[in-house]
N, C-alpha and C positions, 0 to 999 in steps of 0.2 A: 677508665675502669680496669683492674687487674684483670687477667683471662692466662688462660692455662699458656699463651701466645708470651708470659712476660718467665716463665720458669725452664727450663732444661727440660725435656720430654720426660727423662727417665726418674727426675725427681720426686721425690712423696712427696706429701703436701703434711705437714705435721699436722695432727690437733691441736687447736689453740688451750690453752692453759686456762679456761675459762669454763663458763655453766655452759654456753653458746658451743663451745667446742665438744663438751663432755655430753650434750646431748647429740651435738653432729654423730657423734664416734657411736654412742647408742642404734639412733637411728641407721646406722649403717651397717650396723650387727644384723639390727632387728629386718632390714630391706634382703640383706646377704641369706639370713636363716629365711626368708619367706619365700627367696626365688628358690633355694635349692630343695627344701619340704615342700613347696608347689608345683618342681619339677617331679617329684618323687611322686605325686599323688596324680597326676598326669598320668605320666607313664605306669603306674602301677595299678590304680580303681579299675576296676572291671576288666582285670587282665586274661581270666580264666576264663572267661566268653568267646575271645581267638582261639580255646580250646590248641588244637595241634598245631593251628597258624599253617605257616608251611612246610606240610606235612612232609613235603618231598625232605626238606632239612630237617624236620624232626627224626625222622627213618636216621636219616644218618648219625644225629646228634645221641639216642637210642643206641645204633651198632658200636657209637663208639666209645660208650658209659661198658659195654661187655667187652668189648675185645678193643686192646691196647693198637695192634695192626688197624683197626680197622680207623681208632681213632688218629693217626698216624697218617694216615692215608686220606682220610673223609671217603670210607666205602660206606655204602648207602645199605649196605647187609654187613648182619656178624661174623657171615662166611666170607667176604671179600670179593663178592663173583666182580663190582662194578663200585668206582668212584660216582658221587657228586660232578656234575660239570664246571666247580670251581677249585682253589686251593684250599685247603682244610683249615685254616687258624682260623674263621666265623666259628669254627664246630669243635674248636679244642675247650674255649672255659664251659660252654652251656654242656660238654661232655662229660667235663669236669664235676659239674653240678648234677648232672644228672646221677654219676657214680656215688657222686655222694647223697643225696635227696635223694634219689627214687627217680621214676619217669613221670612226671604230671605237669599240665601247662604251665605253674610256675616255675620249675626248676629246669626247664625251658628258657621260658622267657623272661623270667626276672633279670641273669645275667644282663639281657639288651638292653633293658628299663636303668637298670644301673650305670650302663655304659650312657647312655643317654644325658642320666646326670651329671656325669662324670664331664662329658662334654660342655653341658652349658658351665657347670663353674672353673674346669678351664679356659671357656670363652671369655669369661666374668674375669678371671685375674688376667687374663693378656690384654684386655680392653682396662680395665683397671689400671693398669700399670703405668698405661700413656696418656689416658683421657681422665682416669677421675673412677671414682666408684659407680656414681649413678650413671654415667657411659656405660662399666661394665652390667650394671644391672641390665640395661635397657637390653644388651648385648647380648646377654643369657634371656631374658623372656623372648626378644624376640625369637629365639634360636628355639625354645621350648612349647615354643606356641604357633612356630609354621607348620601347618597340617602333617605334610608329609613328614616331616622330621620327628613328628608328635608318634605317626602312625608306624614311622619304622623304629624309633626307640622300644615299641613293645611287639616285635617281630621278629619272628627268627632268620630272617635274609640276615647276609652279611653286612648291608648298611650300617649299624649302628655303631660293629668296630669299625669299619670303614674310614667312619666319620669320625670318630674319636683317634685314630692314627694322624687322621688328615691336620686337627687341631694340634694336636701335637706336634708336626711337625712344623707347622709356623711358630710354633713358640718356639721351638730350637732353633729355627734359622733369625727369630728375632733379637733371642738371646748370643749367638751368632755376633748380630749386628751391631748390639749393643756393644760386645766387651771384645769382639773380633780374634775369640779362643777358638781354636779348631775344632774343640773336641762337641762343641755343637753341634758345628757341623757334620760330622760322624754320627752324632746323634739325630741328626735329622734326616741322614741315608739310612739310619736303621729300624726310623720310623715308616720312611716309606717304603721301607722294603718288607718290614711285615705288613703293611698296608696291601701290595703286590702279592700277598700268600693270602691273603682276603677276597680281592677281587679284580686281582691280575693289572690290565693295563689301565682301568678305570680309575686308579689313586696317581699314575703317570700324568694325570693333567695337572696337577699342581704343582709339578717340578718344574715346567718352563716359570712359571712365577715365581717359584722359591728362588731359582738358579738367577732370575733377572731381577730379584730386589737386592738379594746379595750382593751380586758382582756390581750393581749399580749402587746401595750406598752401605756398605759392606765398610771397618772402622779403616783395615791395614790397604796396603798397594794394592793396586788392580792384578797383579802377578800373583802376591801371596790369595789373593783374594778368591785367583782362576785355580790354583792347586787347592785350597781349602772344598771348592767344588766340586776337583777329583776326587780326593777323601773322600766327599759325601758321597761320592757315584761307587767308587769302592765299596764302602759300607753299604749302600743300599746293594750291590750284586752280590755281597759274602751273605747280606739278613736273609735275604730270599732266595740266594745262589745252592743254597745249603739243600734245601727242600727239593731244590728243583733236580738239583744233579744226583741227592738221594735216589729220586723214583728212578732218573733217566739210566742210573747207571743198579740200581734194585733184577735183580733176573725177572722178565717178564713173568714168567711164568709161575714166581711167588707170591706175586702182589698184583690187587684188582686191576681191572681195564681201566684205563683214565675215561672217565665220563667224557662223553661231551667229542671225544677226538673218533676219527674212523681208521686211525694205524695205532691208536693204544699209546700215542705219544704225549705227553705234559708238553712239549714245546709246542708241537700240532695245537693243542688246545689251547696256550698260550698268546699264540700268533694268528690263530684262524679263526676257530667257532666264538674264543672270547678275545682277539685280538682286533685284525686289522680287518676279518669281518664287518663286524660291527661297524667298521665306518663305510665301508661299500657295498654291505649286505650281501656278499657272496660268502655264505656262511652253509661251509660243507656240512650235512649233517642236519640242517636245521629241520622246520617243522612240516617242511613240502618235499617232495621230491625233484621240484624242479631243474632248469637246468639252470648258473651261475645270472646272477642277474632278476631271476624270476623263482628264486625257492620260496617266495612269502606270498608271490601275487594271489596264486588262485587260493590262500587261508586268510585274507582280506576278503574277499568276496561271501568268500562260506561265513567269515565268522559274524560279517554285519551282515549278511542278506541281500547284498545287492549284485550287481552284474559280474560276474565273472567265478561265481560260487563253481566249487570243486576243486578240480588238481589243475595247474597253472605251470607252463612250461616256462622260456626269460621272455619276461617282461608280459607275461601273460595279463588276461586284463583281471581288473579285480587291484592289482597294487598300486598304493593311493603313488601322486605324481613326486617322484624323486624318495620315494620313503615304503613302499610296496602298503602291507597292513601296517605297519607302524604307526600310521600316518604321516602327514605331509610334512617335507623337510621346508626348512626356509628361518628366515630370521626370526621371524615372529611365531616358531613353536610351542615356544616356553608360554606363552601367552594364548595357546588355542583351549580352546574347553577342558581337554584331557591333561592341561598340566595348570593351565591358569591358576583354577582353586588350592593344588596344590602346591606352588611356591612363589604366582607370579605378585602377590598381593605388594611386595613393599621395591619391587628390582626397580622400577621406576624411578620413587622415590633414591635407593640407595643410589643412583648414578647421579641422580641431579645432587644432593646433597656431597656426595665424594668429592663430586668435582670442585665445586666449591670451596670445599675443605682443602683441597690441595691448591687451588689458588691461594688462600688466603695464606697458607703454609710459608706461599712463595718462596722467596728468596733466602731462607736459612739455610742451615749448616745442611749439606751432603749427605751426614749419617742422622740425619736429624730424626728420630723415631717414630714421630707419628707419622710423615710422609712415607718411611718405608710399612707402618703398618697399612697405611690407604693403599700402597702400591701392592704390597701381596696378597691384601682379601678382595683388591678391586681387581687384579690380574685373574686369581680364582675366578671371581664371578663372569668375569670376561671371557676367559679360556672355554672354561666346563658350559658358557649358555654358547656359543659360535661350538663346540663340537655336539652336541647334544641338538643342537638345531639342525647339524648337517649332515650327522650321521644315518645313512642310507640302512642301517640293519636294523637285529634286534632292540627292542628302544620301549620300556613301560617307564610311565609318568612314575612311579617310583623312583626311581633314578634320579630324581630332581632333587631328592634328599641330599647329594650333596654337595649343592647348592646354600642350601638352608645355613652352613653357618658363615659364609660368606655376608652372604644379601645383609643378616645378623649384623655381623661385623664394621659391613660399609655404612649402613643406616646409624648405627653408636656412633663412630669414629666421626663421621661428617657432622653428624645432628652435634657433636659435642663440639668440635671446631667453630661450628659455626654461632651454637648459644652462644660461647665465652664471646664469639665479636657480633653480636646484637643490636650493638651500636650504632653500626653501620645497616644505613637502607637499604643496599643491595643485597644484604646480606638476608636481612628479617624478608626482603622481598623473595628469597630464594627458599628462604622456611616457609612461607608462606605458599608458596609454589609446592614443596614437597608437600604440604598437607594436603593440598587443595587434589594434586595428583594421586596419593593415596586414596583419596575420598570418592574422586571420583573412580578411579577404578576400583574401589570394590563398590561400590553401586556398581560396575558393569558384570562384577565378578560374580556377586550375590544375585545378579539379574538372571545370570544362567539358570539356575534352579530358583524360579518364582514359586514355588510350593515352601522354601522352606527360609520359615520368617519370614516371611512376607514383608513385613513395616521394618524388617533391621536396614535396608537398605537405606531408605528414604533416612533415618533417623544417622545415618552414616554418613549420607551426602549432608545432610540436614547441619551435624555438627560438624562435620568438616568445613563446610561453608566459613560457619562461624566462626570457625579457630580458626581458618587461614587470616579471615579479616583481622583477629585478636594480635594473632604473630606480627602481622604490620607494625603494631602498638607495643611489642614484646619489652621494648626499652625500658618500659615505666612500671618501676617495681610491681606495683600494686596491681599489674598484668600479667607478670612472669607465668606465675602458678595458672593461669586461668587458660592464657595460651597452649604451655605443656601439659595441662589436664585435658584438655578440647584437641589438641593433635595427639594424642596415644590415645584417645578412644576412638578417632575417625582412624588411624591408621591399624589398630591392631583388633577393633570389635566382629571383623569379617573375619580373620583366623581365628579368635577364639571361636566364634560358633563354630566354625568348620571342626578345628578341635573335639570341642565337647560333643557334636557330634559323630568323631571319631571311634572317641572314647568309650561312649554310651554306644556301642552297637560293635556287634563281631565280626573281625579279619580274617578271612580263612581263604586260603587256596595261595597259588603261584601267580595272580596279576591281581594286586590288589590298587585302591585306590581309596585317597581323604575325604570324609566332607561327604555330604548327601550327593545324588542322581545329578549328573548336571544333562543337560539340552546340548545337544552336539558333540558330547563325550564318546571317544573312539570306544567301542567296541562291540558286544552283540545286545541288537536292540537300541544302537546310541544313535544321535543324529534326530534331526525332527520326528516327531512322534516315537522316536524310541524310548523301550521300559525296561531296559537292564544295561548292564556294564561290565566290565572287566571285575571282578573281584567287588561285585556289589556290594551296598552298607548292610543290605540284609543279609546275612547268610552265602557268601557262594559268589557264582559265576551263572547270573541269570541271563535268560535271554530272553524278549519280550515280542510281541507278534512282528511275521516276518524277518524276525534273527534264525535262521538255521537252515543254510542251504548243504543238506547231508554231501555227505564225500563219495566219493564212489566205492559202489558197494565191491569188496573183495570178497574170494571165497570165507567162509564163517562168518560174516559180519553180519550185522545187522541186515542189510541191504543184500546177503547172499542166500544161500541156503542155510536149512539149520538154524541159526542165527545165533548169538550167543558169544563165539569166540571173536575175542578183540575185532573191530570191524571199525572201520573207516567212518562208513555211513551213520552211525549211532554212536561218534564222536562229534557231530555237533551239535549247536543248541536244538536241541530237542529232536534230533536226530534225523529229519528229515524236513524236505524245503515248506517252508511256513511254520516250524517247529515252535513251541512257547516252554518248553523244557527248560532244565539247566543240567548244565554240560556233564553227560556221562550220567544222568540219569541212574536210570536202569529202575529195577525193584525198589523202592521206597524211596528214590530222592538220592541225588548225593549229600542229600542235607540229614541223611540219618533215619526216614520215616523207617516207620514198620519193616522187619525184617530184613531194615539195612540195604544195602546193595552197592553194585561196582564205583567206583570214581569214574577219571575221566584224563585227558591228557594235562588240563590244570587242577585239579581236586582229585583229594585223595580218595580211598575207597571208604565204604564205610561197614561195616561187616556184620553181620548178627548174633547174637550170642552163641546161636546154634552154629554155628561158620566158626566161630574163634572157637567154640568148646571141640572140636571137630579137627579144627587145624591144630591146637596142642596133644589131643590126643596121639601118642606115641610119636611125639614129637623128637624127643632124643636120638630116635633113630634113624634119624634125616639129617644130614648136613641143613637142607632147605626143604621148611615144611611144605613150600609151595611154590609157586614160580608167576609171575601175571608179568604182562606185556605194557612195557614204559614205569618207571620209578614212581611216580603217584599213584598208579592202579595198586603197586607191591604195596606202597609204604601204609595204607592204611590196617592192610592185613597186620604186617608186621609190628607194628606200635601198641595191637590191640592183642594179639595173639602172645607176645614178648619173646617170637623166632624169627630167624631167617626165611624172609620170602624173596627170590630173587629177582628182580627187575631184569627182565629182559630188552636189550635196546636201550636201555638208562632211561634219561627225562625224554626223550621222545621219540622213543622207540626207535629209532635208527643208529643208533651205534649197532655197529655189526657183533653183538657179544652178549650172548655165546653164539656161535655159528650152530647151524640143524646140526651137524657132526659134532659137535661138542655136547651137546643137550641130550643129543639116544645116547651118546656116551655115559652121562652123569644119570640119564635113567636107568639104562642099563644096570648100572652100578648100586642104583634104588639108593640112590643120592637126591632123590626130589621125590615129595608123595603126593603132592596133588599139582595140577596147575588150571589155575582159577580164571576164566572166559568173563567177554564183558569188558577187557580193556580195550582204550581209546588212544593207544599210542599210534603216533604217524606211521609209522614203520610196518602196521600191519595191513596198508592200503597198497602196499609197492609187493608186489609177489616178489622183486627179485633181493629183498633184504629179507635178511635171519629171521627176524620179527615174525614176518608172514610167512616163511616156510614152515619156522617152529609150531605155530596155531595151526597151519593145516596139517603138519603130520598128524599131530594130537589129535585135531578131528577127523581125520581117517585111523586111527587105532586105538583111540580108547571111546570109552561109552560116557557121557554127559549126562550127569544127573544138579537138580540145584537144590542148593543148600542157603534156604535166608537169603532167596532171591539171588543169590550169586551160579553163574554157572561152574560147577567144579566136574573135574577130568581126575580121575584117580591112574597117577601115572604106573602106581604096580600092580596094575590088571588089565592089561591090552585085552583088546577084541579077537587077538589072535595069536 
């Protein structure tokens, strides 16, 4: 039998001259138009429902639709007091879009929804290219139909360009390979280097793979082949070198604080907080005060409710083992509750079929192109699950997005290798194995959450069964179809529901998550008997009985006197131990009830009409109408009010900026008119950071009055 095994990788396959061909060529239009209008309506139906999404990145996508510096920059205000804790190109086209459209959740988030598209039909013609059209189809659904990747295509994180760089730059290193012109490879360092102004060192995991399909079957001499390399290394430090040496070498004192850093440095933040942090969790700044080793223990404990709730000095208890709150590091992460649903559904399958695929490949040409396409999205997936497993820091099941077009990738590329040789038993026995292995894991997938669908599972295992037994039989024409209809619904009927349940229901806050409640999913309320999660389907960041062991009470906080100003203790679920809140409460809900009220350290504020109408009045005369403690508590002011509120502390309240001396200063000045109590930033739990000095001055010299549940401080009328 012919198989794509008897033609040159890189060759088209012409249309035959026939009715047989003229309808193929049809049918291929008509499959091409259906995945890319079905990615769009994915990612676009009920997109207004994520409302501000994350609010912390809308604030800034907002400051930077007014002011060019601020878009420049990714400040989180139109005054520039404080950066974003990443590099600004996620926030340069939706800023783009917002200058032009207005500020409303589409013009937000469409940009992402697009990019998203944009991604799977690049996935579609790089898989097309080597394996065949229906390869690439299969390449692009699956890629549009993995939760997570569903969930951050219509998100304002940086993921979606992320991922769309990342695709990009294997098509330039393929291209590369193919024709072994340099100028790909330049183009594939300049993809990863605006990838790097996206989200810094997390696009670096794909360069070991790029750098080792290339120089491994790359077309010219291994010499020419290791200089074409350096090019790419060139190019990628001049795409991103540009931005970086901008800020570093910018006079401090013109341009915002770098979010996220504690010396005001882009490198600092490059190498620490979103650096080499993240893989041994000593990440200065983060959301504890701890000491190196133990900054996340004791906000694992507080935030599920179990032993070791409050402040956590190293290795204090409460941090799960090797991975603090994050949860637990190990191999088998990618596969625990918190991330299974959202990408583990087909990784199984994709290694067993890969493998196979590259057996069969065997012995051909060096630059042979489908072996190097198996090698750079099966290194992808290899690289990104071993450091995402073992990295000790920050670390939300989001991040498994990018992932998503890999798994994509390996699953086409093998499943296509291995139909064309069908022939063979051990082959159809290995198809037969992927289905059976898809099937059955998502029967264990869909198990986690037995409340939703109920019968999908059984009906998953049920056909799966079936189609593995069919694929045995594949050989025989008048099986083909039956087999490939019986393994794409056991393999991909678990992510579409997870999907459409994505879809149909609203994203909002900073730790979001795909797909209904699962059973043992990290976060407050997760774990047996637990009733909320990290960025629940409903609405928010719920916490369910026994999620909220409050934090220790500082002066103003909830837990202090007075109560009211940013406070530790009424930053968690429900602000004290046994709490059933969601996070940051306060007056009406962070969910918006009645009269509004404050955010929280992951959700934004939510304000009341009388609060916005109040914060605009005689707004012009303020550099910043107002000022709240941590960048989610400001951003919701600011987005509704359409001024400058300042984030003090940035995202979690511990950037040192503005210091108490800077802040009497700019009031002084009657540069700030209100500052708004109620926030949940970490930084106001530690008396010895800004955060917490700033709120107690405040509360010892102005008077407290609230406004639509918010407590407001009118900073030009001191008590004295």
């Amino acid at each position: 039998m012919s198989t794509v095994l008897d033609r040159p990788a890189s060759a088209p396959v012409p249309p035959e001259a026939s009715a047989s061909g003229r309808n193929a060529l049809v049918w291929h239009r008509v499959s091409l138009a259906l995945l890319i209008i079905g990615t769009g309506v994915v990612n676009l139906v009920n997109l207004s429902a994520n409302g501000w999404a994350n609010s912390f990145y809308t604030a800034a996508i907002q400051a930077g639709s007014q002011s060019w510096k601020a878009w420049f920059f990714g400040s989180s205000d139109m005054a520039n007091s404080i950066t974003v804790d990443k590099p600004p190109a996620a926030l340069w086209i939706p800023g783009l879009s917002v200058r032009i459209f207005g500020l409303n959740p589409w013009s937000v988030l469409v940009p992402q929804a697009l990019m998203g598209v944009a991604s799977v039909a690049l996935l579609y013609l790089i898989t097309k290219k080597y394996f065949g059209h229906w390869a690439g189809i299969l390449a692009g659904t699956v890629l549009a139909l993995t939760p997570v990747a569903a969930m951050m295509f219509r998100f304002d994180n940086p993921e979606a360009l992320l991922i769309l760089l990342m695709i990009a730059a294997v098509w330039a290193t393929l291209k590369a390979i193919e024709d072994g012109r340099l100028r790909w490879m330049v183009l594939t360092g300049v993809f990863v280097g605006f990838g790097f102004l996206t989200k810094q060192l997390q696009v670096m995991l794909i360069v070991p793979p790029l750098a080792i399909t290339y120089l491994a079957f790359g077309q010219r001499t291994w010499l020419i082949r290791l200089g074409h390399l350096v090019a790419a290394l060139g190019a990628l430090i001049v795409s991103a070198g540009w931005w970086i040496l901008t800020v570093e070498l910018w006079p401090a004192s013109s341009r915002p604080w770098i979010g996220g850093s504690q010396n005001n440095s882009i490198l600092e933040l490059t190498l620490g907080y979103n650096g080499f942090g993240r893989l041994n969790g000593n990440e200065t700044g983060s959301v504890t005060p701890g000491g190196p080793g133990g900054r996340t223990g004791g906000y694992a404990g507080a935030m599920t409710g179990g032993p070791g709730g409050g402040m956590a000095g190293p290795g204090g208890p409460g941090g799960g083992r090797g991975g603090g709150m994050w949860g637990e590091t190990g191999i088998l992460r990618m596969f625990e509750p918190a991330q299974g649903g959202q990408i583990a559904w087909l990784i199984p399958t994709a290694l067993v079929v890969g493998i196979a695929a590259l057996v069969l490949i065997g012995r051909s040409s060096r630059t042979d192109l489908r072996r190097a396409y198996l090698a750079v999205w099966g290194l992808w997936l290899l690289v990104t699950i071993a450091v995402f497993s073992f990295m000790a820091g920050i670390f939300h099941s989001y991040y498994t997005a990018a992932l998503a077009p890999a798994v994509a990738a390996v699953v086409a590329g093998g499943a296509a290798v291995c139909w064309r040789s069908r022939d063979l038993l051990w082959v159809r026995i290995v198809l037969a194995a992927g289905v059976w292995i898809a099937a059955v894991w998502g029967f264990a997938l869909l198990g986690r959450s037995p409340d939703f669908v109920p019968w999908l599972r059984w009906l998953v295992l049920v056909i799966g069964v079936v189609g593995g037994l069919v694929m045995l039989v594949a050989h025989r024409p008048y099986l083909s179809a039956l087999a490939l209809v019986t393994a794409l619904a056991a393999a991909l009927a678990g992510p579409v529901a997870y999907t459409i349940d994505t879809v149909s229901t609203a994203k909002q806050g900073s730790i979001i998550s795909a797909g209904p409640r699962v059973e043992g999913e990290f976060g407050p309320g997760g774990g047996p008997g637990g009733h909320g999660r990290f960025g629940g389907t409903r609405g928010g960041m719920r916490g369910g009985p026994g999620a909220g062991m409050g934090m220790p009470g500082a002066p103003g906080s909830a837990n202090g006197p007075a109560g009211a100003l940013p406070g530790a203790g009424a930053g968690m679920p429900g602000g004290m131990p046994g709490g059933t809140g969601t996070i940051g409460a306060g007056a009406g809900g962070a969910e918006g009830g009645p009269g509004g009220g404050p955010g929280g350290l992951l959700m934004g504020s939510k304000p009341s009409a009388e609060l916005v109408a109040m914060l605009r009045s005689d707004a012009d005369r303020y550099t910043w109408v107002a000022a709240a403690v941590g960048s989610n508590e400001a951003s919701g002011y600011q987005i509704e009010s359409g001024h400058s509120v300042m984030p003090i502390g940035g995202f979690n309240g511990t950037d040192p900026s503005p210091t108490l001396e800077q802040f009497q200063k700019l009031v002084s000045e009657k540069k700030i008119h209100y500052f708004l109590g109620g926030g949940r930033g970490f930084g106001s739990s530690d008396t010895t950071r800004p955060s917490a000095q700033i709120a107690q001055w405040v509360q010892d010299n102005f008077t407290a009055t609230t406004v639509g549940g918010t407590t407001v401080y009118d900073l030009t009328t001191p008590t004295s």
